[in-house]
N, C-alpha and C positions, 0 to 999 in steps of 0.2 A: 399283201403283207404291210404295206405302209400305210392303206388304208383304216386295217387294223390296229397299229399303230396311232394313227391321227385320232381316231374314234376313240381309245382308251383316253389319250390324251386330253381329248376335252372334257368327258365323262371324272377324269379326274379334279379337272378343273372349277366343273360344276359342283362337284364333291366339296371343294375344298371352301366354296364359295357359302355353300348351304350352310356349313360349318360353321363360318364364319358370321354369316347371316344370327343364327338361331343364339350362338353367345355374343351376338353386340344387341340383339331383342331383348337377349335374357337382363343384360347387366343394363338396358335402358328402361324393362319392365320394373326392374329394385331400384333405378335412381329413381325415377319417378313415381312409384310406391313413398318412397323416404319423403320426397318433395312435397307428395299429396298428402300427407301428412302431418299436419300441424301440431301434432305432440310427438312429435320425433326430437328427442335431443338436441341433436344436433339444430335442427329449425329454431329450439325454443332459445338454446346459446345464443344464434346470432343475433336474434331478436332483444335476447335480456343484455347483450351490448350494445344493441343501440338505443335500447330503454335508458339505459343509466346512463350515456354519451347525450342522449337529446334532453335528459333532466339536470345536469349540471351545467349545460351549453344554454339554457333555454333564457328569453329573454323577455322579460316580465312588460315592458314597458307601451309596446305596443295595444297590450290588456289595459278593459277599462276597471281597474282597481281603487279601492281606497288605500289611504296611504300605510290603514294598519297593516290588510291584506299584503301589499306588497311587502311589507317589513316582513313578514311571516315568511314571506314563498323564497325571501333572500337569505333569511336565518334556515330555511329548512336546504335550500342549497346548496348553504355552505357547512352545515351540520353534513352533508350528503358527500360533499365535496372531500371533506376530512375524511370521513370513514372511509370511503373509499380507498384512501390514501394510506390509512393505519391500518386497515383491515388485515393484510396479507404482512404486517415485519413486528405479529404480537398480540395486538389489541384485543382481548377478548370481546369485549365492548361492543369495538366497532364491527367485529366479523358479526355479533348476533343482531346487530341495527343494520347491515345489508343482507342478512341471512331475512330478518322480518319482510324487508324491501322487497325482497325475490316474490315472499309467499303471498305477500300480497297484487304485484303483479302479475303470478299464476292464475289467482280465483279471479281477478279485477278483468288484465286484459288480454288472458286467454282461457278463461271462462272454466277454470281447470275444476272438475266435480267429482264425486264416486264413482261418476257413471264413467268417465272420459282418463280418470287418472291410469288406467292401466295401460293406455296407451304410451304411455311417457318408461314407465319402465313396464316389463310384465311381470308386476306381485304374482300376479293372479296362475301365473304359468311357470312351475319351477326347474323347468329344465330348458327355460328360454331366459332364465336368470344368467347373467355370465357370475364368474366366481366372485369380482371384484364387489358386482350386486349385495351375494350372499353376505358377505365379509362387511358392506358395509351397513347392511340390514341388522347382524349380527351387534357389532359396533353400538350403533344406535339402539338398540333394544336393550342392551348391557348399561349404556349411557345414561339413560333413562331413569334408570335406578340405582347406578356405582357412581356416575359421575366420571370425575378425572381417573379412577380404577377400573374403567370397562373395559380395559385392556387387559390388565391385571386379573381379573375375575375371569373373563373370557379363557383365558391361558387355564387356570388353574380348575375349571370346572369339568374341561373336557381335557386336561392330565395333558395341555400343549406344554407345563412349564419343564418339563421333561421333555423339549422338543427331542424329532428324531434324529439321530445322531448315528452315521454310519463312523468304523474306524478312521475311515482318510477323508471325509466329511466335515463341514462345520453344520452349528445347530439350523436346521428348517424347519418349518413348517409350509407344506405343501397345499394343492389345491386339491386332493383326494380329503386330504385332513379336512379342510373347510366346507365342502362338499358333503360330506359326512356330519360333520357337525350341525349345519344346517338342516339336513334330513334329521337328524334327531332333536333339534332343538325347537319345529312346529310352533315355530313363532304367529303371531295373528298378530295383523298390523289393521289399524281403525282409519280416516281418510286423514286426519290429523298427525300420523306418523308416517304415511306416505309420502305426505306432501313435504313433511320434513326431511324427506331424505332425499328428495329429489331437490327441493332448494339447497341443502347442502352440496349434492353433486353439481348442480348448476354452479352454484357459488366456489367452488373448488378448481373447477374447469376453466372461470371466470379471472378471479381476484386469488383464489386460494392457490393452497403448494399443491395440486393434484392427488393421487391416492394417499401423500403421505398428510393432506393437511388436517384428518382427525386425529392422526394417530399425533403428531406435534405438539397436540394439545393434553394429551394423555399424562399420567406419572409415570414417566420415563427417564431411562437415563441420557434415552436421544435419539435419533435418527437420522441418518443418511441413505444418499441418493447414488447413482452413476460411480459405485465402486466396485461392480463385480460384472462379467460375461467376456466376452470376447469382442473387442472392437473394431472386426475384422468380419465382414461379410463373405468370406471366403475363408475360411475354414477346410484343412483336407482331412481325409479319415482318418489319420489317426489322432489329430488333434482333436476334433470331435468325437471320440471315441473317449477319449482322456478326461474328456469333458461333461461324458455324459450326454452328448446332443446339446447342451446350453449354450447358445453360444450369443445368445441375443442378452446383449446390453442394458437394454432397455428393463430389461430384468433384474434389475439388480438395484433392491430395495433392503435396505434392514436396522434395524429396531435394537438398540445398546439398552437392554432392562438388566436393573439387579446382578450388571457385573458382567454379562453373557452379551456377544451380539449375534444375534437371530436373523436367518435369513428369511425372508415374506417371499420366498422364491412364485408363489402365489399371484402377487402381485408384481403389475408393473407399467412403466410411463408408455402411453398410448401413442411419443413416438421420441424421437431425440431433440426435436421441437419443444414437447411438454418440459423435458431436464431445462432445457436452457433456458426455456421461463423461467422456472422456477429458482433455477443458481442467480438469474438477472433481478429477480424479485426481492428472492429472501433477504436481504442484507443492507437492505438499503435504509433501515431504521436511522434518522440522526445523520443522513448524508454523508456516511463515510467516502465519497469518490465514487468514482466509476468504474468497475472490472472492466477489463479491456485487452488486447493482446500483447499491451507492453506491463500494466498492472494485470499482473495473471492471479491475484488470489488477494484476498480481502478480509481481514480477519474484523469482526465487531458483535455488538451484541443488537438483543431483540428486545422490545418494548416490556416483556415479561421476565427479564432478567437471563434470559437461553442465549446460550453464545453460539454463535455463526460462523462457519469459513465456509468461502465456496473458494472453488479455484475452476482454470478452463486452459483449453490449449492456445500456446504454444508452453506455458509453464507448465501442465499437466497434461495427460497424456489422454483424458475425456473433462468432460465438465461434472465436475461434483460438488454436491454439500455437507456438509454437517453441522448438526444442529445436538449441540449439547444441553442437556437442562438442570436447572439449580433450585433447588427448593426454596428460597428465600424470605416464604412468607412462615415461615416458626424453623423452631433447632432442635433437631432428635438429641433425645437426651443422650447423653452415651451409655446408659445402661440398652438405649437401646438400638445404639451401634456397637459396642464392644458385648459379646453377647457367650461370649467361650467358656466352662468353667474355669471360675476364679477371675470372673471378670474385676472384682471390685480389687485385687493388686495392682492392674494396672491403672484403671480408673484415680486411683488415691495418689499412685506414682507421679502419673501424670501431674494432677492437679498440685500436689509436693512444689514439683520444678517449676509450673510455671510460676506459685507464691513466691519461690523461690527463684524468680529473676531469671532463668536458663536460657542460653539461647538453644532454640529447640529446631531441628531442623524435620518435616514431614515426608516422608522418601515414598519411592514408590511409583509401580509401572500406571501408567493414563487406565483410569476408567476403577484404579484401586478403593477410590475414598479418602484420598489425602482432602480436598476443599470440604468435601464435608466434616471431618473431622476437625480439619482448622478451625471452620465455624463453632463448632460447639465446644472446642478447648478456649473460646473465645470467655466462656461466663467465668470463667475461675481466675482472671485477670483483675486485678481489685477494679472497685467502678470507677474511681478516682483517676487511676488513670487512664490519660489521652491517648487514643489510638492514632496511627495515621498510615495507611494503605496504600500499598502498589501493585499496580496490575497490569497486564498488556493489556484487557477487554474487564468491564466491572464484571466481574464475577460472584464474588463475597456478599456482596449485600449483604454490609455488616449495618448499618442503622434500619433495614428493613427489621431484621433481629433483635437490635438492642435500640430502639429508639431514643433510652432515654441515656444512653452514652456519648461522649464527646467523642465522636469516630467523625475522620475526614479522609475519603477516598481520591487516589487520582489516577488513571491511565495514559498509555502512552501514544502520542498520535503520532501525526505525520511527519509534523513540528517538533515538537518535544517527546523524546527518547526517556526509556525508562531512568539512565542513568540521571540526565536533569531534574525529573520529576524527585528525584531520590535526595539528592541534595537542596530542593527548595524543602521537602522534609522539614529542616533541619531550622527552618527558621519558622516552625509553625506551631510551635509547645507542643508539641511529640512528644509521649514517654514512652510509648512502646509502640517499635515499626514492624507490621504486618506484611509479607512480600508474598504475594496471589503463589506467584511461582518463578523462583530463579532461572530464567530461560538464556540469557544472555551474559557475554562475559560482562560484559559493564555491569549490570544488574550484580552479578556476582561478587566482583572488585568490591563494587559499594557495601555489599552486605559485609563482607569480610575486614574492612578496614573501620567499619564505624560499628562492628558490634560488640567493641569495647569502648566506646567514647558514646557520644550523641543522646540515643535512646539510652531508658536501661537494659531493655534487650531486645532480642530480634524472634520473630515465629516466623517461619517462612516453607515452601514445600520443592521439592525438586526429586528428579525423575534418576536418582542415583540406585544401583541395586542391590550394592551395598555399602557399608559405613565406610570403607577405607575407600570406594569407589566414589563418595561422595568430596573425603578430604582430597585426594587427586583430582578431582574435575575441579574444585573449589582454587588449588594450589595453583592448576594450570590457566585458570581463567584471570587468574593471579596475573601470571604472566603475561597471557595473550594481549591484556590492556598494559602492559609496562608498569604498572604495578611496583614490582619488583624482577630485578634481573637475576637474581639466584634463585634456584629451585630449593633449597635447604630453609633459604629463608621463607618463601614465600608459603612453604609448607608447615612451619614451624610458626606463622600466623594465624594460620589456618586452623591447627590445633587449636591456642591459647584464645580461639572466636567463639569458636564452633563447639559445644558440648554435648546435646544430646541429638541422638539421631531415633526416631519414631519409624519404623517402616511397616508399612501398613500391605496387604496383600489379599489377595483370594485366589479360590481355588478353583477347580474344573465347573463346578457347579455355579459357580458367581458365588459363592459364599467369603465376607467380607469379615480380614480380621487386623490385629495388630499383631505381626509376625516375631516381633521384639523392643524393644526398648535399649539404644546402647549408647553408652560412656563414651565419649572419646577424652581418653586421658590426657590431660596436657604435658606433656614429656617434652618441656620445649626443646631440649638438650641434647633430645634423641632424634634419627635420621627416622629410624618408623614409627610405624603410626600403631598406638597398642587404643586398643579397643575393649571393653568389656559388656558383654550381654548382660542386661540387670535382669530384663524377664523376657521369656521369649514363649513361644506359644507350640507344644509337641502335644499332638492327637487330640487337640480340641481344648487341651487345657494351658491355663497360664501358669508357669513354674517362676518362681522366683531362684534368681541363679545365684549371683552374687550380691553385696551391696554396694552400694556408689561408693567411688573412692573417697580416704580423709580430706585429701583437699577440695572437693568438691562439695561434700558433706559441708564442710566447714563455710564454704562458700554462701550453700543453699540456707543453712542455720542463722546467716546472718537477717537473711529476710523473716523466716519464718515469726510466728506468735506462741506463744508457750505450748495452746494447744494444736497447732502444727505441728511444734517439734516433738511431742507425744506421741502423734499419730505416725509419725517419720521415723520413730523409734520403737513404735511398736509395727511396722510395717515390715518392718528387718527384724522384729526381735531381739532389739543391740543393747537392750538395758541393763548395764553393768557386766555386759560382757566384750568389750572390747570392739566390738566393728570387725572381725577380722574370716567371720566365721564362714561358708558358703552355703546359704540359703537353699539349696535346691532339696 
């Protein structure tokens, strides 16, 4: 009996050994596959870092050069030196002057040909593609011919802008979606688009934000990183049930287009390693500091005008980015942002009040279309007058737009707070002050107290969800700076500042409009706050409700020019009839 015992027992042991044996053969037969390998990814990364680490380090002098030569090999160093450096916080420039660099170190000093490229990814083999391949195969092929719209075109060809959308779901597009797409889209790629897409992935892996750094470059409204899955490797059933199975982090990619933000559930950072490159990267345009554990989050902009926050733990609860973007090189007209029937009431309204000196306040939840719309209420501002701008991060690029305007922008740093910037204003022949966005009470205070003194008026945008919700945060921010110690009063400033409120909105679909237009009446006398909708926007169309009250009227008339107050007069229909009528 114990014999028989002892005898299983070793037989088990042998067992267990063989076992053991045959998966440390197998996983040393694939690392050494990979190794042997010289167009394996991974080999060609480490390589193309030490490429560009022994060409910026390299040291001419020892060579027997002429003196022109050398001047050459130190200009292209340092040309080499910079780009690298700009590459990844913007620079379109500079990513395609190291993207060239790559391609030419492929065919140069790894001999990279027709014959040899499928090695490096498998074109040639479509079910040895992983998704991310597809997707960025797809990308590029779209790119090719859209440009900065290969996203946009991509989405709408294969009916993704309807991404899939369960009831208790946000919008996705998955890798079955892409997978699909791919099989139907029978792309053929020549060695010159290969090779392009594999110096991109190198470059991206390298220097670049990872899966998300083509898409950064797209016409987007933005993209972020490290804001969605589970950050918890242990997960129990019914959390993961809840969840769907997703519980990896790393997954959690998505894309703010035309109003909607989209999950790329598809895609995702290859580990939490790659996230915190890329939150260490992104931001670093113009040396704003260092993210750190006591600096948890970093707000600034990107060499292309895209504004940046990353934030990390202990202030956040993962490391994440976002990367907002701003069109800044031209200004949609507003016929072709306000787009609802009977757009041109509000269009004319508009432009009315700002002739008309108004301070005009731009409301509205983030991702609405308040900055863009600022921008383009920007042209109906006479040209004569002086602009002068505030911001937490440049945003506006407003002389990118209006070059030939006297526009002087300034943001708020480490050192100087919005409120200070606000008051040097004040000595700088300002006639009309621009405010990015009221985010802070100081910032507030200021606006409120000098938008009857200084400037002639104020344009500014803030995140209020309605008109009365606006004059109470305005009232209270009043206070929080001392301001004023009465709340009657400090509310009843507020009114006599503040007149018109814009609130802009969209809908399920990302569809982007102006939700109304409202008066706030000056009733300094009165404890509430009366309001009136001039136009507001039901079922697609713009109604004209009421018209502006006499004193405001009266107000706006003093600016206008003969044929302004025509058009002001036939906008309402008031010609010799009193003012008094309701429009709707």
């Amino acid at each position: 009996m114990f014999f028989n015992l002892l005898l299983f027992g070793v037989l088990l042991v042998l067992l267990i050994i063989f076992i053991l044996f045959i998966c440390y053969d197998g996983r040393s037969k694939e690392e050494k596959r990979v190794e042997d390998n010289p167009y394996q990814l991974s080999n060609l990364q480490g390589k193309l870092k030490q490429y560009f680490y022994d060409n910026v380090n390299e040291e001419f002098h020892s060579k027997h050069l002429t003196r022109q030569e050398l001047q050459k090999l130190k200009h292209q160093k340092i040309y080499l030196r910079k780009a690298l450096h700009e590459c990844n916080v913007g620079s379109a420039v500079a990513k395609r002057f190291v993207k060239e660099q790559i391609k030419e170190w492929l065919q140069s000093a790894n001999k990279i040909t027709p014959e040899n490229i499928n090695f490096v990814l498998p074109f040639h083999d479509v079910i040895a593609l992983s998704c991310q391949d597809k997707f960025e195969i797809l990308l590029y092929y779209y790119k090719t011919e859209y440009g900065a719209e290969a996203f946009y075109k991509l989405l709408t060809d294969y009916n993704l802008w309807n991404p899939k959308q369960g009831e208790d779901t946000p919008y996705e597009i998955t890798q079955d979606q892409i997978h699909r797409i791919f099989d139907i889209a029978g792309i053929r790629l020549s060695f010159t688009d290969k090779l392009e897409i594999i110096a991109q992935r190198l470059y991206q892996n390298y220097k670049g934000h990872g899966p998300v750094d083509e898409l950064r470059d797209m016409n987007i409204d933005g993209v972020s990183g490290g804001v969605s899955g589970s950050l918890s490797e242990k997960v129990d059933g019914m959390m993961r049930d809840a969840t769907d199975g997703n519980t990896n982090f790393k997954n959690s990619i998505w894309v703010f287009f035309r109003g909607l933000m989209i999950h790329l559930s598809f895609l995702s950072f290859s580990s939490e390693g790659e996230l915190q490159k890329i939150c260490r990267n992104i931001y670093r345009y113009g040396k704003p500091g260092q993210l750190s554990a006591v600096r948890g989050y970093i707000v600034n902009e990107m060499m292309d005008g895209s504004r940046v926050v990353v934030v990390r733990p202990p202030f956040a609860e993962s490391w994440s980015f976002f990367v907002r973007k701003f069109d800044y090189l031209g200004v949609s007209k507003l016929t072709e942002l306000i787009t609802d029937v009977d757009a041109s009431l509000v269009i004319t309204l508009l432009r009315l009040l700002i002739r008309g000196e108004q301070v005009i306040g731009i409301t509205g939840e983030q991702g609405s279309g308040k900055t863009t719309l600022l921008k383009s209420l920007i042209q109906f501002i006479p040209p004569a007058y002086t602009l002068r701008v505030q911001e937490l991060v440049f945003e506006l690029h407003l002389r990118e737009i209006y070059p030939e305007r006297n526009i002087v922008s300034f943001r708020e740093t480490a050192e100087i707070q919005g409120r200070e910037g606000l008051d040097l204003q004040k000595k700088t022949d300002g006639t009309v002050n621009i405010i990015g966005e009221v985010a802070s009470a100081p910032v507030a205070s200021w606006l409120v107290m000098v938008s009857q003194v200084a400037s002639k008026y104020t344009i500014f945008t803030h995140h209020a969800k309605t008109t009365k919700h606006l004059v109470m945060a305005l009232r209270n921010d009043l206070m929080i700076t001392g301001a004023f110690q009465n709340e009657h009063a400090a509310q009843m400033q507020v009114k006599a500042s503040i007149r018109f409120d814009v609130h802009v909105a969209k809908d399920n679909n990302g569809h982007r409009y102006i939700e109304r237009i409202t008066e706030i009446e000056p009733n300094i006398h009165e404890d509430e706050i009366t309001v009136r909708d001039i136009i507001r926007c039901e079922s697609g169309k713009y109604l004209l409700v009421q018209p502006v009250s006499e004193a405001t009227k009266e107000e706006v008339f003093t600016h206008l020019s003969t044929e302004e107050k025509d058009a002001y007069l036939q906008l309402f229909q008031l010609k010799g009839e009193g003012g008094n009528e309701n429009c709707s």
